[in-house]
N, C-alpha and C positions, 0 to 999 in steps of 0.2 A: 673518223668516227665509226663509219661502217666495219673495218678493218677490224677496230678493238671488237665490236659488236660479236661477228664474224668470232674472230678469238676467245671471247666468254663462251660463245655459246659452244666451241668446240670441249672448251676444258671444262667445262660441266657437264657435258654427254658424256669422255673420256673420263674424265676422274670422277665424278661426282656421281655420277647415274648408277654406275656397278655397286659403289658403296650403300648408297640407300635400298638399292634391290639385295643384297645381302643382309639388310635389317629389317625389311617388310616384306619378305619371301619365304616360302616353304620347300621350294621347287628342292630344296635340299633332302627335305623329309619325304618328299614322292622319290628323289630319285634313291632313297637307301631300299630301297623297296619295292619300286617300281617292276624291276623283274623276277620275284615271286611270283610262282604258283598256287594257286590259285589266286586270282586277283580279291580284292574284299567284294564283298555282299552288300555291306552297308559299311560307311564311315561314321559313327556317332559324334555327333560335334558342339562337348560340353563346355556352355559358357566363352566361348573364344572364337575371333571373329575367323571363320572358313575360306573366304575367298582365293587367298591364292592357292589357299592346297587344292582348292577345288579345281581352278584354272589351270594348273599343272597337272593334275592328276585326271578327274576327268568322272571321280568314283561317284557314285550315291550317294549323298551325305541326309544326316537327318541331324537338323536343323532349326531351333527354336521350334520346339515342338511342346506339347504340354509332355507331364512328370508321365502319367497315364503311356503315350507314347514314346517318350524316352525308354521307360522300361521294356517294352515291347522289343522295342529294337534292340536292346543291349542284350537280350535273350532272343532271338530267332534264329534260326537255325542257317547254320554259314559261315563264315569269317568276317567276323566282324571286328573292326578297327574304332580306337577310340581317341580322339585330337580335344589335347585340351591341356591344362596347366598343372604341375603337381600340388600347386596351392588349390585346387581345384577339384582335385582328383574325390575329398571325402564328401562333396556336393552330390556324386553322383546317383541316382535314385536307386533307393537299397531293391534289390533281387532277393529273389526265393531259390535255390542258394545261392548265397552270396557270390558276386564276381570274381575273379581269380584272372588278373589281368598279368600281361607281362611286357615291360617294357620293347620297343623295337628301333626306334630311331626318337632324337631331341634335336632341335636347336635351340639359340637361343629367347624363342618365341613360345613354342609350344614343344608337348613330350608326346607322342606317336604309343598307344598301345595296343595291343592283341588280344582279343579274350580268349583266355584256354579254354578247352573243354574241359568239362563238368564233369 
């Protein structure tokens, strides 16, 4: 009985554990980017939950915040980085002018953006 015990709990660390951390992980999205210069300023983080980009990465994120400081952020001066879903993307709170964003890394969780300068 121990023995099989022993046995599950190996093939679910080995098989099973890598497969679910490749579906609830971003470590993929930090690492496409990870060695860029400059690092980001802020991470904006619309509507989609942060946690592991944050745990891998390490950035500043901003983070259920009210509309008032979301805009804030998504306009301050730096590189700013924006983590969130493209069903998601027309949610985000309209700018004076308008955002001008460009894709930089996806998985299949969240789509990783850059805002251009202006």
């Amino acid at each position: 009985m121990s023995c099989a015990l022993v046995a599950t709990y190996v093939v679910a660390l080995v098989g099973f554990a890598p497969a679910v951390g490749r579906l609830t992980s971003d470590r993929d999205l930090v690492a496409a980017i990870a060695g860029e210069e400059p690092p980001p300023d802020a991470v904006v983080v619309h509507r989609v939950r942060p946690f592991s980009f944050l745990f891998y990465s390490g950035w500043p994120v901003v983070y259920k915040v009210t509309e008032a400081e979301y805009r804030a952020a998504l306009t301050r001066p730096g590189r700013v980085l924006v983590l969130t879903k493209d069903s998601r993307l027309d949610s985000l709170p309209a700018t004076d002018p308008p955002l001008q964003l460009r894709e930089i890394a996806r998985n299949h969780r969240h789509v990783l953006y850059e805002r251009q300068p202006r």
